[in-house]
N, CA, C and O atoms as a GROMACS GRO file, in nm:
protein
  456
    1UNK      N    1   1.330   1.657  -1.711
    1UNK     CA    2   1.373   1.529  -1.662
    1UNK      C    3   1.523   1.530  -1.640
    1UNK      O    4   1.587   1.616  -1.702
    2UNK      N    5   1.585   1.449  -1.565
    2UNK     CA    6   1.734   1.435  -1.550
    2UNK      C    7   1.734   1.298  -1.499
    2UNK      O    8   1.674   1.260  -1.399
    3UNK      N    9   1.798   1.237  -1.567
    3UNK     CA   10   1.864   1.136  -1.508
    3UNK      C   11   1.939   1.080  -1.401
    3UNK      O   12   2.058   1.104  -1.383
    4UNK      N   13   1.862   1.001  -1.324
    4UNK     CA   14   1.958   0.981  -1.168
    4UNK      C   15   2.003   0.813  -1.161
    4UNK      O   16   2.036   0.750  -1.061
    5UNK      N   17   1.995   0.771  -1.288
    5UNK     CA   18   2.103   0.640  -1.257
    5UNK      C   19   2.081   0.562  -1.338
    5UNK      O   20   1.971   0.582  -1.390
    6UNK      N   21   2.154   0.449  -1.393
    6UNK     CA   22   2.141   0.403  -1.524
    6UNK      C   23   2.137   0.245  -1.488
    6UNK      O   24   2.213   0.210  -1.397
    7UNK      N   25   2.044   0.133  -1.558
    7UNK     CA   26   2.092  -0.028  -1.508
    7UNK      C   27   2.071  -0.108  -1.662
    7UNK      O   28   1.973  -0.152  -1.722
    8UNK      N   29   2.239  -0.100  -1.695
    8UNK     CA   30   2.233  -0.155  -1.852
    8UNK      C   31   2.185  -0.092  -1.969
    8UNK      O   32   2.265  -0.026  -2.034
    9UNK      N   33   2.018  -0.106  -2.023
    9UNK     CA   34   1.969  -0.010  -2.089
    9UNK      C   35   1.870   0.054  -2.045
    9UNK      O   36   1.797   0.118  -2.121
   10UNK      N   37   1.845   0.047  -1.874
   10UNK     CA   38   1.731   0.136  -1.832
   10UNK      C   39   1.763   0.235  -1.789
   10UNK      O   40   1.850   0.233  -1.702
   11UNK      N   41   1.719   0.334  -1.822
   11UNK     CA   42   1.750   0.475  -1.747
   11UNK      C   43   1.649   0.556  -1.659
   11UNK      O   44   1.544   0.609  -1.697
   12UNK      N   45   1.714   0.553  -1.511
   12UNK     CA   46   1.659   0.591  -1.385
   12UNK      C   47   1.608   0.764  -1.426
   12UNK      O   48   1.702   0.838  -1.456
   13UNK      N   49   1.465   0.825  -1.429
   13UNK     CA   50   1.515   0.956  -1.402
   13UNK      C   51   1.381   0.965  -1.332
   13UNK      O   52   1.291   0.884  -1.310
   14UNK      N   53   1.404   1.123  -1.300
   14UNK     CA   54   1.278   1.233  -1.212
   14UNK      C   55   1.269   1.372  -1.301
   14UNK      O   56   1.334   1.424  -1.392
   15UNK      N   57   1.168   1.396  -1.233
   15UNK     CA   58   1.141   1.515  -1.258
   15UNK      C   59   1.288   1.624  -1.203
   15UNK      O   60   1.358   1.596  -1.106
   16UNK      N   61   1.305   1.743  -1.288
   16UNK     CA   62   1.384   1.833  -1.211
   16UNK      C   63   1.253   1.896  -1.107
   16UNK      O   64   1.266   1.854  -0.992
   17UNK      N   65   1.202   1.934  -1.115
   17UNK     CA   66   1.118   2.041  -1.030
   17UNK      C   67   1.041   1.903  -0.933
   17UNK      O   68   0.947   1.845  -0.988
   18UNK      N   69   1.079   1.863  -0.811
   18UNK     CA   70   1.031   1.785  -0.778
   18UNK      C   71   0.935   1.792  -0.646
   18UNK      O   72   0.924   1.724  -0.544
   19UNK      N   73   0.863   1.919  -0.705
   19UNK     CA   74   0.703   1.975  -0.633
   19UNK      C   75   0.611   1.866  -0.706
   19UNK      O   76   0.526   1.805  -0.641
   20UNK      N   77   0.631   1.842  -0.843
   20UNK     CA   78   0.542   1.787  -0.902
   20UNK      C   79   0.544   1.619  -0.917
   20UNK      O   80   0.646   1.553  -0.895
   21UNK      N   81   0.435   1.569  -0.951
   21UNK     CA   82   0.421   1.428  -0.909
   21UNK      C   83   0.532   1.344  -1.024
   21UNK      O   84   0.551   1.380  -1.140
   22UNK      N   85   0.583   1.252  -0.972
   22UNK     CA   86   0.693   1.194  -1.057
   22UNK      C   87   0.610   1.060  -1.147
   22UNK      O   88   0.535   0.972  -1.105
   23UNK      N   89   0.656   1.085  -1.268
   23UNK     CA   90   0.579   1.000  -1.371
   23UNK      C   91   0.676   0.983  -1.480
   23UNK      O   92   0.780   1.048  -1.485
   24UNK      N   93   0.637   0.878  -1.584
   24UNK     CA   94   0.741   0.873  -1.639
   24UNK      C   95   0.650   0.937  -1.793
   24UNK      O   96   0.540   0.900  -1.833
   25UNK      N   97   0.725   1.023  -1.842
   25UNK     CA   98   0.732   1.065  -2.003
   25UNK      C   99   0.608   1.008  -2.079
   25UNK      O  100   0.589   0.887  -2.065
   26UNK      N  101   0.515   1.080  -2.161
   26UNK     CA  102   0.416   1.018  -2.246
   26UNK      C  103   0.506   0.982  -2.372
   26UNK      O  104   0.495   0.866  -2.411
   27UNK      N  105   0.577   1.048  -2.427
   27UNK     CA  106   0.719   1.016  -2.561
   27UNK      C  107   0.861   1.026  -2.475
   27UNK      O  108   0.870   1.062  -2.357
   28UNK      N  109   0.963   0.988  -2.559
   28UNK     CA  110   1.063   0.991  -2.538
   28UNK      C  111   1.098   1.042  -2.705
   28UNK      O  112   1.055   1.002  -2.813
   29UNK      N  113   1.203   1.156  -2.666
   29UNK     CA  114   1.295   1.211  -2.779
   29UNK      C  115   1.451   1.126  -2.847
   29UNK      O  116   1.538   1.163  -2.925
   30UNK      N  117   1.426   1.001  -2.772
   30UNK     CA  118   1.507   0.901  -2.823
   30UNK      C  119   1.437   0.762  -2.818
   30UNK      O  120   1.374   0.694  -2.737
   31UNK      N  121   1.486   0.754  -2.961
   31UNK     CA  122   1.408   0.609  -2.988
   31UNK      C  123   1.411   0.500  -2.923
   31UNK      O  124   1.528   0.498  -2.884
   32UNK      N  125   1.344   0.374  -2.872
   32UNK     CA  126   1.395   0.246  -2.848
   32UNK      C  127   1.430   0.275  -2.662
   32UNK      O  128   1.511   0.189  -2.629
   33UNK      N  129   1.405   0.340  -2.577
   33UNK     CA  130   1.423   0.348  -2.476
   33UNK      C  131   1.348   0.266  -2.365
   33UNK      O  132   1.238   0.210  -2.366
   34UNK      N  133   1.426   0.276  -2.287
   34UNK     CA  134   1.366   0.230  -2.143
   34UNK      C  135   1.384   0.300  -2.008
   34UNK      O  136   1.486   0.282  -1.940
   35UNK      N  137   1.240   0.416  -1.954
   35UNK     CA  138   1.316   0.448  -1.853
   35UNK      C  139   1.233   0.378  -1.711
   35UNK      O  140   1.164   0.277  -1.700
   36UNK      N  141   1.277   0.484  -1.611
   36UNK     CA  142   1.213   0.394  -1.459
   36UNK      C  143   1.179   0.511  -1.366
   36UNK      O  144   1.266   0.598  -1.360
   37UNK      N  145   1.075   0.528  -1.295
   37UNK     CA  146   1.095   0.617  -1.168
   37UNK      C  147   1.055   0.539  -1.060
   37UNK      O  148   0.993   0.434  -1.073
   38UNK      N  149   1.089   0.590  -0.952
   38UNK     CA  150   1.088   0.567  -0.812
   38UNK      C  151   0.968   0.673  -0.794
   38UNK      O  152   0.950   0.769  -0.869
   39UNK      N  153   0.862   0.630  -0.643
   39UNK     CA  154   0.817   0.691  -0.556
   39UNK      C  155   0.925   0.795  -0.504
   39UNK      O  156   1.047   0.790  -0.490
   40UNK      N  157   0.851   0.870  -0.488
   40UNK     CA  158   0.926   1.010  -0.435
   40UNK      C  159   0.962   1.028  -0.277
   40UNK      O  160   1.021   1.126  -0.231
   41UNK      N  161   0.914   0.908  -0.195
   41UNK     CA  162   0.995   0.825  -0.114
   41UNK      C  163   1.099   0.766  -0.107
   41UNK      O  164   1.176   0.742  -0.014
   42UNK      N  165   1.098   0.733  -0.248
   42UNK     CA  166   1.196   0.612  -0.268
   42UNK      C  167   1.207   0.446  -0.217
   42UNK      O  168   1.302   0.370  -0.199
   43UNK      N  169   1.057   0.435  -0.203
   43UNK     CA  170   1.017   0.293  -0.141
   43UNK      C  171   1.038   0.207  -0.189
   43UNK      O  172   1.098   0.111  -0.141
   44UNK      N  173   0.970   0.224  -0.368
   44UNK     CA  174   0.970   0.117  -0.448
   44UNK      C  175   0.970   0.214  -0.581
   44UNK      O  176   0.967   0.338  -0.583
   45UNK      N  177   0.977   0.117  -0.698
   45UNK     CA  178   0.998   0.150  -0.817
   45UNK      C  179   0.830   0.186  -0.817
   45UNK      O  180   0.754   0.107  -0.762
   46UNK      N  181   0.775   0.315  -0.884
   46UNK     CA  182   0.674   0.368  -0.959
   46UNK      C  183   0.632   0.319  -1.103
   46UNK      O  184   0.521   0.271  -1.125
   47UNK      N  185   0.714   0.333  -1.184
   47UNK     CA  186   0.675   0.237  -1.301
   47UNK      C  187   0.794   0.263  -1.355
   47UNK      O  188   0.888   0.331  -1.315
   48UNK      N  189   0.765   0.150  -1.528
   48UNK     CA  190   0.926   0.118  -1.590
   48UNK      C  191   0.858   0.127  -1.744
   48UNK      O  192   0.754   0.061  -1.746
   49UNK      N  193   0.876   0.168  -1.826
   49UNK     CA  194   0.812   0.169  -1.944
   49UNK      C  195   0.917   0.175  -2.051
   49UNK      O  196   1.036   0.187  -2.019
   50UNK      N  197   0.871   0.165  -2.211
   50UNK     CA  198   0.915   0.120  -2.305
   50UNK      C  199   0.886   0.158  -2.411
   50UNK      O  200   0.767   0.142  -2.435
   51UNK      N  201   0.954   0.211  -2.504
   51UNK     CA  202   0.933   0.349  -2.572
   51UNK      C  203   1.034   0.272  -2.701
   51UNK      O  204   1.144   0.217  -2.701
   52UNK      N  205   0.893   0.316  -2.845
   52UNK     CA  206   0.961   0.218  -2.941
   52UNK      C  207   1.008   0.312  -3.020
   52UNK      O  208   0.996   0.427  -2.978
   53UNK      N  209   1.074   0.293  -3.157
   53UNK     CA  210   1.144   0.352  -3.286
   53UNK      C  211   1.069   0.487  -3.264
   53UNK      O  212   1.140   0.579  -3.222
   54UNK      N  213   0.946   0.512  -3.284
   54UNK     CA  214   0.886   0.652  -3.280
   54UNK      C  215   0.882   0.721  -3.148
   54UNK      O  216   0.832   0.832  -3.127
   55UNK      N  217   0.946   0.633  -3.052
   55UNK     CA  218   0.932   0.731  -2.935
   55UNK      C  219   0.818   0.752  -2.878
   55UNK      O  220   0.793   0.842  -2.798
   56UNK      N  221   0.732   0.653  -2.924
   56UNK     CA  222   0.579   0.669  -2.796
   56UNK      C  223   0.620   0.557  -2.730
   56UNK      O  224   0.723   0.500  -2.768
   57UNK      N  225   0.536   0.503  -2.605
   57UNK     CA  226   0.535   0.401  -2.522
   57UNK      C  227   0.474   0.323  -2.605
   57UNK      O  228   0.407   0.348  -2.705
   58UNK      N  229   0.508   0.203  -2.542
   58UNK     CA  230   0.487   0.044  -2.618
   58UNK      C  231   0.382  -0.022  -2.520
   58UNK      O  232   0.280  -0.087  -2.544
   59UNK      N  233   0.453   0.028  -2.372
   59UNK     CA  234   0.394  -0.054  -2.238
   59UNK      C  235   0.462   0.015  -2.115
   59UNK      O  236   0.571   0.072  -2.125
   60UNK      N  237   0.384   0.005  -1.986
   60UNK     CA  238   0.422   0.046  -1.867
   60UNK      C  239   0.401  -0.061  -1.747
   60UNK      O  240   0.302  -0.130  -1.723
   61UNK      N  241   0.505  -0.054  -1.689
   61UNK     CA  242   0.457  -0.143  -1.592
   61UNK      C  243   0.398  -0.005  -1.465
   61UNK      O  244   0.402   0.118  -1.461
   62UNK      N  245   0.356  -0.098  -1.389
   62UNK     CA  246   0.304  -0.038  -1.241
   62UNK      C  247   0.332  -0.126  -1.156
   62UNK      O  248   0.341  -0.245  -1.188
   63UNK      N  249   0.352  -0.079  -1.024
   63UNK     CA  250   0.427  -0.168  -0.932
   63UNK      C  251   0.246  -0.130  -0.761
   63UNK      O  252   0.240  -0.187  -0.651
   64UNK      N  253   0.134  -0.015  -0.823
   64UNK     CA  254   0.040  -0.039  -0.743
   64UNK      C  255  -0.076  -0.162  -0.808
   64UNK      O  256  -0.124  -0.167  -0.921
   65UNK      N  257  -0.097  -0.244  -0.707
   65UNK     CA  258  -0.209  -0.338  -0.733
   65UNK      C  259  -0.324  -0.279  -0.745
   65UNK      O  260  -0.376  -0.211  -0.657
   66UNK      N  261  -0.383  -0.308  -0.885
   66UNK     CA  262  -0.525  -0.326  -0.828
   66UNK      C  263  -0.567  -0.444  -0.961
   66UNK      O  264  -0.493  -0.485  -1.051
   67UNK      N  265  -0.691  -0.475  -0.938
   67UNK     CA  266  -0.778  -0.623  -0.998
   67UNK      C  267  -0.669  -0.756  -0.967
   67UNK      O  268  -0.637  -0.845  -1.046
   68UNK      N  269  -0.630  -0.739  -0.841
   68UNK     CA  270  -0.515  -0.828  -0.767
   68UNK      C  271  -0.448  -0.899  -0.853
   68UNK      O  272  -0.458  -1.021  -0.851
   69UNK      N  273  -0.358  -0.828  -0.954
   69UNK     CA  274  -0.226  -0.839  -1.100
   69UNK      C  275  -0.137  -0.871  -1.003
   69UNK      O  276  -0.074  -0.976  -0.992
   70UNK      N  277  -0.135  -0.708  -0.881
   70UNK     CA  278   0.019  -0.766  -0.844
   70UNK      C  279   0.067  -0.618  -0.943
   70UNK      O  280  -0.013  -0.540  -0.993
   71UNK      N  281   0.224  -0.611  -0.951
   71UNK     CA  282   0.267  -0.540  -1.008
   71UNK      C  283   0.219  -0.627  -1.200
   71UNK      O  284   0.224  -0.747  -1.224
   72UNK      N  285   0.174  -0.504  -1.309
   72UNK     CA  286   0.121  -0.533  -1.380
   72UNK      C  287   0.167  -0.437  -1.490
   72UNK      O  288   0.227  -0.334  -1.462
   73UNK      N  289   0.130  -0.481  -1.640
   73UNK     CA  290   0.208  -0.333  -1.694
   73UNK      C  291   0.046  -0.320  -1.813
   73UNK      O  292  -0.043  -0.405  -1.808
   74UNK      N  293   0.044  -0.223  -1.889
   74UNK     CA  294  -0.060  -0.123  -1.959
   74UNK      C  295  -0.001  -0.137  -2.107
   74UNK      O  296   0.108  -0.085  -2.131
   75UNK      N  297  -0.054  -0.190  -2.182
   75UNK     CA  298  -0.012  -0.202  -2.345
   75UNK      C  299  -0.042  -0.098  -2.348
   75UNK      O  300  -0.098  -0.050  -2.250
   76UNK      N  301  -0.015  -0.018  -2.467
   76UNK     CA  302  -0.010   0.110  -2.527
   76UNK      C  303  -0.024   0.109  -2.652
   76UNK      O  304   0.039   0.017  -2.705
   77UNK      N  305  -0.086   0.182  -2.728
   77UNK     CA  306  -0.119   0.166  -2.908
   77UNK      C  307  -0.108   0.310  -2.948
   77UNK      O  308  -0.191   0.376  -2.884
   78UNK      N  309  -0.017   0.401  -3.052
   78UNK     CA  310  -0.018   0.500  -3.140
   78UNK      C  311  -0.016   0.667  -3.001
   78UNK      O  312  -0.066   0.780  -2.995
   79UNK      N  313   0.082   0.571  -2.909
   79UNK     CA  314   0.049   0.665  -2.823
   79UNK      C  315  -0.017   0.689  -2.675
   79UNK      O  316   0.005   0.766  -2.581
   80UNK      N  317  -0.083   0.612  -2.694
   80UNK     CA  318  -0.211   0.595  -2.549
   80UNK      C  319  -0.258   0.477  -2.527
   80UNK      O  320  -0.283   0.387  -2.608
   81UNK      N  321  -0.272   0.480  -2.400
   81UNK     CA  322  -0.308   0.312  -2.309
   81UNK      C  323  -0.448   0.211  -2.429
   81UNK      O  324  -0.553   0.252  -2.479
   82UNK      N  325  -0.413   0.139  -2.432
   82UNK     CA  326  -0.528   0.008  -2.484
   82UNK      C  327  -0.630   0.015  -2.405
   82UNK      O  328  -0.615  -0.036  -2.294
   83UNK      N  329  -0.768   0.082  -2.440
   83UNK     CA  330  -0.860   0.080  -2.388
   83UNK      C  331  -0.957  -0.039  -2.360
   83UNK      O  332  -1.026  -0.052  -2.461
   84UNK      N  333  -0.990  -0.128  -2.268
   84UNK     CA  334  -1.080  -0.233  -2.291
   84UNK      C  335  -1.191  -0.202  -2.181
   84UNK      O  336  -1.168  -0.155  -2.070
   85UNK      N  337  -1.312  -0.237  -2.230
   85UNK     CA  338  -1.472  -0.175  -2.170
   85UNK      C  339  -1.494  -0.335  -2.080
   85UNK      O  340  -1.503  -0.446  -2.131
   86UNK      N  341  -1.500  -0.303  -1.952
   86UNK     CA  342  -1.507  -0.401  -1.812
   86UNK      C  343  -1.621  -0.449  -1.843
   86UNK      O  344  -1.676  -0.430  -1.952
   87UNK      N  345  -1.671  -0.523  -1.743
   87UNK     CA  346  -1.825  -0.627  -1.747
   87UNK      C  347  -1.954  -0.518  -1.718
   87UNK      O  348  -2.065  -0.571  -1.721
   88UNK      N  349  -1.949  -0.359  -1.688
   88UNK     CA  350  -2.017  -0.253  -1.687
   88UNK      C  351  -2.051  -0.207  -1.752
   88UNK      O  352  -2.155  -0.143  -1.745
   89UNK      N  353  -1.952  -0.222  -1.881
   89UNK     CA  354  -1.992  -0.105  -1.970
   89UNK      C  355  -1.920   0.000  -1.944
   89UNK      O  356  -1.969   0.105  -1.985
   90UNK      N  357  -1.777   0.009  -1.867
   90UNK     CA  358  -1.684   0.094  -1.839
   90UNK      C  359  -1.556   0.059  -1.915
   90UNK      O  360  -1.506  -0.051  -1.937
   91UNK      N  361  -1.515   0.186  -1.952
   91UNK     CA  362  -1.366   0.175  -2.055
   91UNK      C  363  -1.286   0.176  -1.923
   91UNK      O  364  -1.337   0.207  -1.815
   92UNK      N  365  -1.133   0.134  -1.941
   92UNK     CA  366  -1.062   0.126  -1.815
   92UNK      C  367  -0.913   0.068  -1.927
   92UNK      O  368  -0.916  -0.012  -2.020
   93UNK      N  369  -0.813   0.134  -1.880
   93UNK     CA  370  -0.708   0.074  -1.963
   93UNK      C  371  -0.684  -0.051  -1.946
   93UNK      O  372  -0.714  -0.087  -1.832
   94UNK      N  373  -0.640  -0.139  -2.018
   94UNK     CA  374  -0.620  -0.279  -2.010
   94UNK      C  375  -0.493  -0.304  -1.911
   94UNK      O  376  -0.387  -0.242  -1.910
   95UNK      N  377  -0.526  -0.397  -1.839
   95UNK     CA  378  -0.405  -0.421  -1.736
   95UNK      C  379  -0.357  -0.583  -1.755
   95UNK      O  380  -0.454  -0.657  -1.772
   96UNK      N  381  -0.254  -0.634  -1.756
   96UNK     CA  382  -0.184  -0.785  -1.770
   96UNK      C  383  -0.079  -0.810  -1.694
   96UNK      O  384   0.006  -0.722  -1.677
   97UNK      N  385  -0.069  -0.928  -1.640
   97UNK     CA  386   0.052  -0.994  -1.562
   97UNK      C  387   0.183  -0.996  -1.640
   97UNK      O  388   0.187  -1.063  -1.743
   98UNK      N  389   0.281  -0.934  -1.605
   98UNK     CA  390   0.407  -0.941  -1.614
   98UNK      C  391   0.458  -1.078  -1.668
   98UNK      O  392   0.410  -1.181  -1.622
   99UNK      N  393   0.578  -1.083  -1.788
   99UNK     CA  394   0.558  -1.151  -1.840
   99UNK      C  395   0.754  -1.161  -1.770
   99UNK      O  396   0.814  -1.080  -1.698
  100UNK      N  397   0.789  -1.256  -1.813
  100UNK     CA  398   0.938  -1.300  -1.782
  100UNK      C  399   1.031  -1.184  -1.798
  100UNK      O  400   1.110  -1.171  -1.705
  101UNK      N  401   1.037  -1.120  -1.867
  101UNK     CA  402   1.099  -1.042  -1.974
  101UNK      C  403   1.080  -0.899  -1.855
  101UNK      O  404   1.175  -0.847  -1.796
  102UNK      N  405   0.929  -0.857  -1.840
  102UNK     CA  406   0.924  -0.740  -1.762
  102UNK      C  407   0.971  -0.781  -1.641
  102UNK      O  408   1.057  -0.709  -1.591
  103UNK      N  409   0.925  -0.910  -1.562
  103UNK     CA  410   0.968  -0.909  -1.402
  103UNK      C  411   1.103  -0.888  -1.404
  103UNK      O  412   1.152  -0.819  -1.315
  104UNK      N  413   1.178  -0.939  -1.496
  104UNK     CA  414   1.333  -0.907  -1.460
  104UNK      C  415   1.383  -0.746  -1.480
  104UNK      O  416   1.469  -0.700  -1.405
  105UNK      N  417   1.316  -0.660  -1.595
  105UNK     CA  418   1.308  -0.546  -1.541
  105UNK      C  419   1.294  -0.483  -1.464
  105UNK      O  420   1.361  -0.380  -1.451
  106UNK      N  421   1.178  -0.527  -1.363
  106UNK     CA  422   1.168  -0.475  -1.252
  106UNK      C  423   1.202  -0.532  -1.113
  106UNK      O  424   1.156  -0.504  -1.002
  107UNK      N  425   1.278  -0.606  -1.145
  107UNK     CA  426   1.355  -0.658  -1.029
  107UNK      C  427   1.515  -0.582  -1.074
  107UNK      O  428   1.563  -0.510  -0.986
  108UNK      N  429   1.578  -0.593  -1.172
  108UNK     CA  430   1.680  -0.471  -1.161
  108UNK      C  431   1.638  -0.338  -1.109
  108UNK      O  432   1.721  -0.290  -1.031
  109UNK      N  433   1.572  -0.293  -1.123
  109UNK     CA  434   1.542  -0.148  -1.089
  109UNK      C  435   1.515  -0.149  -0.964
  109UNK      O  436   1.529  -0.036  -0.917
  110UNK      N  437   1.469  -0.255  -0.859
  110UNK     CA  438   1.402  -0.256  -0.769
  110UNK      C  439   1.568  -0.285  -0.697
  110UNK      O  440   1.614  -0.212  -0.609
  111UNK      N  441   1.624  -0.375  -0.742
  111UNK     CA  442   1.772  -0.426  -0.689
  111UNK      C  443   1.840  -0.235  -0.713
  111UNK      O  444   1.906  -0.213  -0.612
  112UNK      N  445   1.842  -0.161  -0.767
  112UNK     CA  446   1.935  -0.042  -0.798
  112UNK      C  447   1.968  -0.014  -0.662
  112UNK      O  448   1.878  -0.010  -0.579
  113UNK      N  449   2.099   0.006  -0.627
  113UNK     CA  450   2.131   0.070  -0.522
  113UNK      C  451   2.167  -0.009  -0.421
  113UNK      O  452   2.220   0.038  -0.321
  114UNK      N  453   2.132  -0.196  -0.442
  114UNK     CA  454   2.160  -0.261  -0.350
  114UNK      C  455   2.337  -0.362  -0.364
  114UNK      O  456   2.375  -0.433  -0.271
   0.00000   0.00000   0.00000
């Protein structure tokens, strides 16, 4: 990973080897973080996530729709997405509307550069 730009306490990065698909980190080696990637276009923000005292994710946002959220973010527990089983009988990570707190996250990141 390397870092390509910073907004307050979020930190912009990519992949160095950027053959491979850009995602953000399952841990972070520093506690309490926040980072962000961009589409590898650079269209829109890819996701923005949140990484607690132990350095796993807390939550991710996503900026692709689907179950029409809208941009939406993924609780996370001990490591890995919050699993909740749909009206099928299908597991599917839990997805939720952006709460005050995240949209303004992702409206800085989305503002970067402007």
């Amino acid at each position: 990973w390397k870092t390509i730009g910073i907004i307050g306490d979020i930190q912009i990065i990519q992949l160095k080897n950027t053959k491979f698909p850009n995602k953000l980190p399952e841990e972070s080696r520093t506690s309490n973080k926040v980072y962000a990637v961009f589409e590898k276009d650079g269209s829109d923000v890819k996701g923005i996530a949140k990484y607690g005292a132990d350095g796993k994710k807390l939550w991710e946002i996503h900026t692709t729709d689907h179950d029409n959220l809208g941009p939406h973010y993924h609780p996370w527990k001990d490591g890995r997405p919050v699993q909740v089983t749909d009206s099928k009988g299908n597991k599917r990570n839990k997805a939720c509307p952006l709460d005050d707190y995240k949209k303004s996250l992702l409206e800085k990141v989305r503002n970067y550069g402007n």
